[in-house]
N, C-alpha and C positions, 0 to 999 in steps of 0.2 A: 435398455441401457441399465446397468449397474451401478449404482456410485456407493457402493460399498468401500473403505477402502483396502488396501491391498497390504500385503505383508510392508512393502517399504514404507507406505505411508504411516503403516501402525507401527514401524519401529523409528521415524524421523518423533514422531507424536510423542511418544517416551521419552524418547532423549531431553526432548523439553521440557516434559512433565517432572523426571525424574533433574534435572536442572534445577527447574524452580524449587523442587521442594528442599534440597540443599545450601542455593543462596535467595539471598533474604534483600538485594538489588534489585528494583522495576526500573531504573535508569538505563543512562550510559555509563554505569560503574557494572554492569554486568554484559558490556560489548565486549570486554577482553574473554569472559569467562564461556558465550558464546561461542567466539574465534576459537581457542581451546578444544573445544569438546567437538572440533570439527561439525556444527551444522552449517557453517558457512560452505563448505566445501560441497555440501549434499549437490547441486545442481553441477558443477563444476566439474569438467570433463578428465576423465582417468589420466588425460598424460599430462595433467595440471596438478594432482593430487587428490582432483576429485572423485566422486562415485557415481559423476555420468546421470542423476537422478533427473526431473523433471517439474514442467509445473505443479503438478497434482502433490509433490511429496515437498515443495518450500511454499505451497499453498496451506497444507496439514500445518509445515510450524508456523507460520503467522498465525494462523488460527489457533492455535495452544499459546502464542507467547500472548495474543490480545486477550484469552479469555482470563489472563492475569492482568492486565492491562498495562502488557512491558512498554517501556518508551525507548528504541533503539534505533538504529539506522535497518533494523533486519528487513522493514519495508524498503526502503529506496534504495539499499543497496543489493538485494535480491530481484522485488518486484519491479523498479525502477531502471537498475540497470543490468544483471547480471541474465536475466530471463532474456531482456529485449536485444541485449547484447548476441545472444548466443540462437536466436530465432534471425534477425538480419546477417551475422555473420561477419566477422572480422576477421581481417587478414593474421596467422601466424605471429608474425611479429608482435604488433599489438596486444594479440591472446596472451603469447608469455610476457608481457610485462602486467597485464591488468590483471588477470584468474590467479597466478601466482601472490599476489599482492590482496585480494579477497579472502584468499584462505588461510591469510594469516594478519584478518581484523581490518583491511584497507576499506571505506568509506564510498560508497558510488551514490551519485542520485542523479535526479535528472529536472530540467528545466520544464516544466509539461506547458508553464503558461505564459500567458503574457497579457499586457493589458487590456481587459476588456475581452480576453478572449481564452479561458479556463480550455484547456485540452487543445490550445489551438492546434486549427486543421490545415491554414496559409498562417507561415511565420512569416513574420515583418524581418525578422531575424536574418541577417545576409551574412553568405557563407561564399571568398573570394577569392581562386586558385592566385596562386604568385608563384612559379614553378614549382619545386617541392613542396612548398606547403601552402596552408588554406587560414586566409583572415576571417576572422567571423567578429560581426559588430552588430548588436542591436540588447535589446530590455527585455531579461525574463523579469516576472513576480513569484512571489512565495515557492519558493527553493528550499527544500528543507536540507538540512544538514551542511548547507554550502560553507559554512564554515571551517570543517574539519573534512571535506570529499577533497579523495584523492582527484578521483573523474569526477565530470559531471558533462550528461549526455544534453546537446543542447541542439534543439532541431532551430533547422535552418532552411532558407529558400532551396540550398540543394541536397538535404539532406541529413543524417543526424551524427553534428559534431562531436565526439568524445576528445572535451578539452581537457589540461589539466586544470585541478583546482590550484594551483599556486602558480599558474601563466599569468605572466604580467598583463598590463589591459584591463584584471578583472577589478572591479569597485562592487565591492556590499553593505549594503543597508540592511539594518537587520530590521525585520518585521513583525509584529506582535503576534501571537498565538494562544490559544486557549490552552493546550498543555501545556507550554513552556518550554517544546522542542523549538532549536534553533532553525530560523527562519529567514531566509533573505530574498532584497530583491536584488536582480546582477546586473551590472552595466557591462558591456561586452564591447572596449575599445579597440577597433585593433588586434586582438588576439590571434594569436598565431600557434598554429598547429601541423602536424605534418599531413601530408595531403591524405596519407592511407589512411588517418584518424578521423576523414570525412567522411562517413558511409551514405552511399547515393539511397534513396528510399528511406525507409524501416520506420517512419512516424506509425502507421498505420499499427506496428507491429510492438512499436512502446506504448502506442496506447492502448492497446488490447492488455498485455500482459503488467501493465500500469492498471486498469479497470481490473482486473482478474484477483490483482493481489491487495487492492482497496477493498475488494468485496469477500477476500478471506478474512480480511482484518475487521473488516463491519460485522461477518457472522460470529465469530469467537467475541470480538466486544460486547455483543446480547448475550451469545449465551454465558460470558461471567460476569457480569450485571443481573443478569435473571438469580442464577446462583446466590449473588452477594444478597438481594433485593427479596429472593424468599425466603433467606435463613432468617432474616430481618424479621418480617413479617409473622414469622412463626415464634420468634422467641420475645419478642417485643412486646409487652400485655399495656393495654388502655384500660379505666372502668372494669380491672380484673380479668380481663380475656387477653387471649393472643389477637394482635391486630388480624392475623391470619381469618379468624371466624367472623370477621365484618363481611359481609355481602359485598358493600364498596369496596374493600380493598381484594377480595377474594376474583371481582371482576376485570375491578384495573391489573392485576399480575396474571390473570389468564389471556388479557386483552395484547399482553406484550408478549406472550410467548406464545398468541397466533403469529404476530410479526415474529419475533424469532425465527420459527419454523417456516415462516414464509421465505425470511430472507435467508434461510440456510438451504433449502430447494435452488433458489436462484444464486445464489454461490456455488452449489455443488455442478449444478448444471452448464453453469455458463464455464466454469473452470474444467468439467472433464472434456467441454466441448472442442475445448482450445487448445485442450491436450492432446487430441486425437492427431495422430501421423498424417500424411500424404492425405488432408482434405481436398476432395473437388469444390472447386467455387462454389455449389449452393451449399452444401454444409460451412463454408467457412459465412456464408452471407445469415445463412442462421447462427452461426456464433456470432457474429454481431447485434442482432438483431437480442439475444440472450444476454451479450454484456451491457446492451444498452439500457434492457429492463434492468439486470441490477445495479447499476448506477444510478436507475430512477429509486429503483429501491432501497438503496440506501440515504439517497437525497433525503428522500422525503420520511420513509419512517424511523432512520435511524435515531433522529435527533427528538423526534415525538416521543419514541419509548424512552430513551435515557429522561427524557423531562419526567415521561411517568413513573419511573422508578424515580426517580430525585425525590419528587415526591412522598411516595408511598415512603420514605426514609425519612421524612420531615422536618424537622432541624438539623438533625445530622446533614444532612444532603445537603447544607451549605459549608461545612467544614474543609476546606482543603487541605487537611492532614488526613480524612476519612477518605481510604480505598473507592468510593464512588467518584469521588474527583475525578482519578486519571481515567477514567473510562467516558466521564461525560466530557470531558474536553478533548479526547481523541476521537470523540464522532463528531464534534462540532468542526474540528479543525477537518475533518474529513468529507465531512458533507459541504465545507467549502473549496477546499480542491477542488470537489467534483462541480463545482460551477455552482451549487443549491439548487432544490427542488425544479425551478420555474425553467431552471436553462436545461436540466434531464430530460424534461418533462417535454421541451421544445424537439429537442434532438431527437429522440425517442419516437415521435408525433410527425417530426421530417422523414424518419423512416417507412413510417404506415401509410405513406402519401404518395400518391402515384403523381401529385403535380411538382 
């Protein structure tokens, strides 16, 4: 296997590279400018406007916009819904109102959890045919962007709802976050949807490509944090030297860019695996088995290295106007998603277990 990337992915990669270095936005003031330069459209099927691309080349820009440590909807409304959307499959209708509406800046996320239950795999969440269309009532937690999502994909007992976000029924509470992206939990009264907007299945298939596009975002979050954290080091002098020629500090920044490169293997890997066309069952059952290690691996060491760079940056590393900020509150907020180390580590350990 090759995980080199390919001509499309090294030109999705530019566009963002060359992006950032012209605007001077890590928010949601640079999601119009995104929408614009058409990377929204990159996975987005040719009779939509799109250029038909796939995981492997909106896995490339997460990873290029995190190793800036942009804060936008491009996770949840690529990795969250536009990926899972277009691997389960929706009906025509639907497609042109939703891909059309994406590629020119529309908002998608998805509901992955509920209480007590991060990635849940049985939603308490019920989904209730009334002839045409389908009520759904029940409590997601931490929804990011549910404030401004056009959609939001909401699994359910029969499968996975694409309600609107401005459907009546819906109540949000909004919930605290380490970066200070918007964060809600949903109450789902009632809500009404049309029946085609229920797609039977696809959990399986938002969570995969949900995990796939967390763990592009985890690999680009180290490697620019390593970046930010060794120019540091080397320009920064204590007692007349660069911090760089301390022994201790020369061990802790090689100590995180074993992790790096660990957790960019299992990024690459578990992402080309899912990419791969017409799997047989056991290659898709080792892609699982692949996204579950980097889920474990991001749990567990992502948030250990950002502490170690925090660190190694010293006072600065408490400043929240200093560029290390938004990258250690986007692994923290992300290593909670993924349920934290202890629940990976479970899941992952349910796999290895033949009881």
């Amino acid at each position: 296997m090759d995980f080199t990337r390919d001509e499309s992915q090294d030109a999705v990669a530019e566009v963002v590279v060359s992006l950032l270095e012209r605007e001077s936005a890590r928010d949601i003031a640079l999601w119009p400018v995104i929408a614009d330069s058409g990377l929204l459209a990159v996975p987005l099927p040719e009779r939509f406007g799109g250029d038909d691309m796939g995981l492997l080349e909106v896995s490339a820009m997460l990873t290029e916009l995190a190793t800036d440590a942009v804060q936008t909807p491009a996770l949840s409304t690529l990795g969250f819904g536009v990926l899972p959307l277009l691997a389960i499959g929706v009906p025509d209708t639907v497609a042109e109102k939703v891909f059309p509406a994406v590629a020119e800046g529309a908002v998608l996320t998805a509901a992955l959890h509920e209480t007590g239950a991060p990635f849940t795999v049985k939603p308490e969440t019920v989904a209730v045919a009334d002839g045409a269309t389908v009520r759904v009532t029940g409590h997601k937690i931490a929804v990011p962007y549910a404030d401004t999502a056009r959609w939001i994909l909401v699994p359910t007992d029969a499968g996975i709802a694409l309600v609107d976000g401005e459907a009546p029924g819906i109540t949000r509470t909004a919930s605290p976050t380490s970066d200070g992206v918007p964060e809600f939990s949903l109450q789902f009264d009632q809500v009404q949807i049309p029946a085609e907007q229920l797609l039977p299945g696809g959990l399986t298939e938002l969570h995969r490509y949900a995990l796939a596009a967390l763990g592009a975002v985890a690999d680009g979050l180290l490697k620019g944090v390593i970046a930010l954290t060794a120019e540091h080091v080397r320009t920064r002098q204590q007692f007349g030297r660069p911090l760089a020629e301390f022994q201790a500090v020369a061990q802790q920044i090689a100590d995180v860019y074993v992790v790096s490169r660990t957790l960019h293997a299992a990024a690459l890997s578990a992402n080309w695996a899912l990419a791969q066309e017409n799997p047989t069952a056991e290659q898709r059952e080792r892609t699982d088995d692949d996204l579950d290690v980097l889920a474990y691996t991001v749990a567990s060491e992502l948030p250990a290295a950002l502490q170690k760079c925090h660190h190694l940056h010293g006072g600065i590393g408490v400043d929240v106007t200093h560029p290390l900020h938004r990258y250690y509150s986007q692994a923290k907020d992300i290593a909670r998603w993924l349920g934290g180390e202890s629940f990976r580590l479970d899941r992952l350990g349910a796999r290895c277990s033949s009881t």
